[in-house]
C-alpha positions in Angstrom: -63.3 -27.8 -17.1 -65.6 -30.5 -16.1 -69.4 -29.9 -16.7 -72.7 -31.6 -16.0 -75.9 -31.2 -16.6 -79.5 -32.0 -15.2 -81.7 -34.8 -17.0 -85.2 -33.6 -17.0 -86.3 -36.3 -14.1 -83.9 -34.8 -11.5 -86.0 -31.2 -12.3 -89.1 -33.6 -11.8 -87.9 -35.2 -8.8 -86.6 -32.4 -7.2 -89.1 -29.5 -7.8 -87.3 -26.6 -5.6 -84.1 -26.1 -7.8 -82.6 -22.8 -7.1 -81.9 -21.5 -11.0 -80.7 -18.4 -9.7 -77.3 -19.8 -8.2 -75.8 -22.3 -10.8 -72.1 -22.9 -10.7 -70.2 -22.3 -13.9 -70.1 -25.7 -14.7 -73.4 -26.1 -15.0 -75.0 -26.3 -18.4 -78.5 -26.6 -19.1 -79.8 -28.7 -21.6 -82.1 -27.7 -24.3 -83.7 -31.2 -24.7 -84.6 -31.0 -20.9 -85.9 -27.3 -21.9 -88.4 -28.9 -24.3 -89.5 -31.5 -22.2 -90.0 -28.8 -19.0 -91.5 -26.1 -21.8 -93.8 -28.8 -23.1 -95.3 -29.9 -19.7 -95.3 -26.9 -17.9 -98.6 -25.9 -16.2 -99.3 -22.2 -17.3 -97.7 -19.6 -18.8 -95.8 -18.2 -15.9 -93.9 -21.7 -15.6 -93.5 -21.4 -19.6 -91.8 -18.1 -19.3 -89.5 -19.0 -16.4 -88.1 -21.6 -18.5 -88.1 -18.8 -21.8 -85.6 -16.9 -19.4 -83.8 -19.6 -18.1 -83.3 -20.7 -21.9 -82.4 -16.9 -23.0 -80.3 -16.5 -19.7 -77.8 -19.8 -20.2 -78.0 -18.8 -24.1 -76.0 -15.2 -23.2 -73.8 -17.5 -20.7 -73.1 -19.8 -23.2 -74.0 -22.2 -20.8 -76.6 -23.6 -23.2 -76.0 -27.1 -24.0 -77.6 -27.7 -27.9 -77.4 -30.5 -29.4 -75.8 -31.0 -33.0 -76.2 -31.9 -36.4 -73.8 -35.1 -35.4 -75.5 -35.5 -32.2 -78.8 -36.0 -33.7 -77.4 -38.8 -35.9 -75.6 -40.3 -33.1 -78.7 -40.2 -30.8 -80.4 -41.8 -33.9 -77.8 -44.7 -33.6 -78.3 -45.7 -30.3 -81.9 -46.1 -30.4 -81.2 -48.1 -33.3 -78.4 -50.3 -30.9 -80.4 -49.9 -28.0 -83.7 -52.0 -30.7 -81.3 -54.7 -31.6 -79.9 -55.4 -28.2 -83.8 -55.3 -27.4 -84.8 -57.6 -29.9 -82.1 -59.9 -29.1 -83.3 -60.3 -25.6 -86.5 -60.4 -26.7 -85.7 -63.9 -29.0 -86.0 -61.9 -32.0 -89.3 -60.2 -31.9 -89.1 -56.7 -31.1 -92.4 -56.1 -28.7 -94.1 -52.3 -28.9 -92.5 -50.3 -26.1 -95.4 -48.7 -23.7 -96.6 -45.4 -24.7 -94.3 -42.3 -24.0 -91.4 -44.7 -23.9 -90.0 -44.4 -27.3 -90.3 -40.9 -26.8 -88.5 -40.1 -24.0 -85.9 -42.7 -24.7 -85.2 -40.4 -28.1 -84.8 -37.3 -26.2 -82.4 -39.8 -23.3 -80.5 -40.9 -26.3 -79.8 -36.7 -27.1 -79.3 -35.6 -24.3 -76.7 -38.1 -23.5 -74.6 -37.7 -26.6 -74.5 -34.0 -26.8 -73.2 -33.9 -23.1 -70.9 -36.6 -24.1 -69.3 -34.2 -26.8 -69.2 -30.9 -23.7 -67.7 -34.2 -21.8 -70.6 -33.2 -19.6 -71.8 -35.8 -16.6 -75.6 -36.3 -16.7 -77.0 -35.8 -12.9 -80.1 -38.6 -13.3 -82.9 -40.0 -11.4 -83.7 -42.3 -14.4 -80.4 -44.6 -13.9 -81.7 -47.5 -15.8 -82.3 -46.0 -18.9 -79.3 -43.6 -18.9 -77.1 -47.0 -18.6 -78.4 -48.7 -21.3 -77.8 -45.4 -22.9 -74.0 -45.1 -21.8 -73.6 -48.9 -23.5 -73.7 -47.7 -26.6 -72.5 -43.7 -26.0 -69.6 -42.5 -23.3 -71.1 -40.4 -21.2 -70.1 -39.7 -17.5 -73.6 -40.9 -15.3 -74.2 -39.4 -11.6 -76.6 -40.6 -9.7 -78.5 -37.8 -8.3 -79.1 -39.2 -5.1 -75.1 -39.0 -5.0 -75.0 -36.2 -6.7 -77.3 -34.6 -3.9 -75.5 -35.6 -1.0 
């Protein structure tokens, strides 16, 4: 079966996503959990996505990432430096605050759907590409994906 899953900046992007009718294909990423858990404006935002993390868990529709995956992702943020620093003329400048960051949790979320052979529905296409360089994971656009 073919899955895919949402990158946190299509849930961003598209704020009125109906959790309550998800095909079986779809598997929702705990990285993207963090990121929503860790931003969410109050409580009652917190514990909607507590149940939708206990609710794909029981599914098995939970997409984790592993001990492998962690040291993949850990790879190609170390490729993704050097081809950086190449660019760059050999001097690797200080990314911009928050970038480092959410290229880590990119660089996770991307390999452990590329071991489900999950696509990644994304708003944040440039990224994801420089990702998928490095890591072969199926990329949607989610304004195709949309349509």
């Amino acid at each position: 079966m073919a899955y895919f899953t949402y990158d946190t900046s299509v849930i961003i992007a598209r704020k009125r996503i109906d959790w309550s009718d998800k095909p079986s294909d779809f598997l929702l990423s705990s990285v993207v959990l963090m990121e929503l858990t860790a931003s969410a404006s109050d409580d009652s935002q917190r514990k909607l996505y507590e149940h939708l993390f206990r609710k794909h868990e029981q599914n098995h529709a939970l997409l984790v990432p592993s001990e492998d995956d962690w040291f993949f992702a850990s790879k190609v943020l170390f490729w993704l430096a050097r081809r950086r620093r190449r660019v760059q003329g050999g001097k690797l400048r200080r990314l911009d605050p928050g970038i480092a960051q959410r290229m880590a949790f990119d660089a996770l979320l991307a390999v452990s759907a590329r071991r489900w052979r999950a696509a990644v529905v994304t708003e944040n296409w440039d990224d994801f590409k420089a990702i998928q360089h490095f890591c072969d994971v199926k990329l949607i656009k989610a304004s195709d994906f949309f349509n």
